[in-house]
N, C-alpha and C positions, 0 to 999 in steps of 0.2 A: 218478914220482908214486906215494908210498903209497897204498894202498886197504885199506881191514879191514872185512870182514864179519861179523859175529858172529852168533850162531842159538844155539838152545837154550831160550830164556828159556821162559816158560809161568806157569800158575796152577796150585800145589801146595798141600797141608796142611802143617801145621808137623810136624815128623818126618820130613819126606820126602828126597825127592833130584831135582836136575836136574844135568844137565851139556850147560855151554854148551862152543859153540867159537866158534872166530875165524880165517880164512882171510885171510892177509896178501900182497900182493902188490906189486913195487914195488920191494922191499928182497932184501939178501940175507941172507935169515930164519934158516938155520942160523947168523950170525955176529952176529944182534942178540937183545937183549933184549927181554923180553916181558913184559908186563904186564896183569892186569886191576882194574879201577876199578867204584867204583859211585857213583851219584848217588841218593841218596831225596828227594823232594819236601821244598822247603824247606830239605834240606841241600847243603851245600860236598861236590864231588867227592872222593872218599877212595879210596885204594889200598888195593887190597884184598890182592895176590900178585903177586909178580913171581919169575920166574925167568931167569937167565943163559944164553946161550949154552952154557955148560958141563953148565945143570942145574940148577946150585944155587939154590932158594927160599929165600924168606920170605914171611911172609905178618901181616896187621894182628893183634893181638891177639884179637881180636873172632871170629877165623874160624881161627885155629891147632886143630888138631887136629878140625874139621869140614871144609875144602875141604882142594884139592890141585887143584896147578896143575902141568900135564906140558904136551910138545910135541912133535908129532912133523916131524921138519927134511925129512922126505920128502913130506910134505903140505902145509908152510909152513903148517900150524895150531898153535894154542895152544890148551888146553882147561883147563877149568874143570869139577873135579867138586866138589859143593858136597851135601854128606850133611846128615845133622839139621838141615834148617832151619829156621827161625824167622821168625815177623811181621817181625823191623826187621830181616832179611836182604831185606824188598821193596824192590827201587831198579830202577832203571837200570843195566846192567852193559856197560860198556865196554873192547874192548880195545886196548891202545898198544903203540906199537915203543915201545919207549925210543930219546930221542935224535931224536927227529924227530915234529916237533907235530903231525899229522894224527890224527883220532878218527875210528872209526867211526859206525854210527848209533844202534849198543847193541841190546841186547834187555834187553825189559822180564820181571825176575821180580817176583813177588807171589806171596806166602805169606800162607796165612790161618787163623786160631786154631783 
């Protein structure tokens, strides 16, 4: 059974910085994908960064060159550092194995003007 934990979220100013994580369990996390998502009120879930087993990211156009998504395979976390943020960076952030539908319960960020 997947399980993913996420923590980090908070209430920041715009300019700021958080970084979430995500503690996966269940899987065998150094050999899967990882991903984190956001949901904003009113909007459709959007991928926000994923990165491979290998390492290798990408990330939605919207947040290139502001976050950065790492892992460490010794802690089965994924983390999310997320620098100069912005008001419509406030969602829901969730993170996913790829490859296997379980979510976890998110952590809420909000950014404020």
């Amino acid at each position: 059974q997947v399980q993913l934990v996420e923590s980090g979220g908070g209430l920041v100013q715009a300019g700021g910085s958080l970084r979430l994580s995500c503690t996966a369990s269940g899987i065998i996390f150094s050999t899967n994908a990882m991903a984190w998502y956001r949901q904003a009120p009113g909007k459709e879930r959007e991928l926000v960064a994923r990165i491979t087993s290998g390492g290798n990211t990408n990330y939605a156009d919207s947040v290139k060159g502001r976050f950065t998504i790492s892992r460490d395979n010794a802690k089965n976390t994924v983390y999310l550092q997320m620098n100069t943020l912005k008001p419509e960076d406030t969602a829901v952030y969730y993170c996913r194995a790829l490859g296997f539908g379980a979510w976890g319960q998110g952590t809420q960020v909000t950014v404020s003007s």
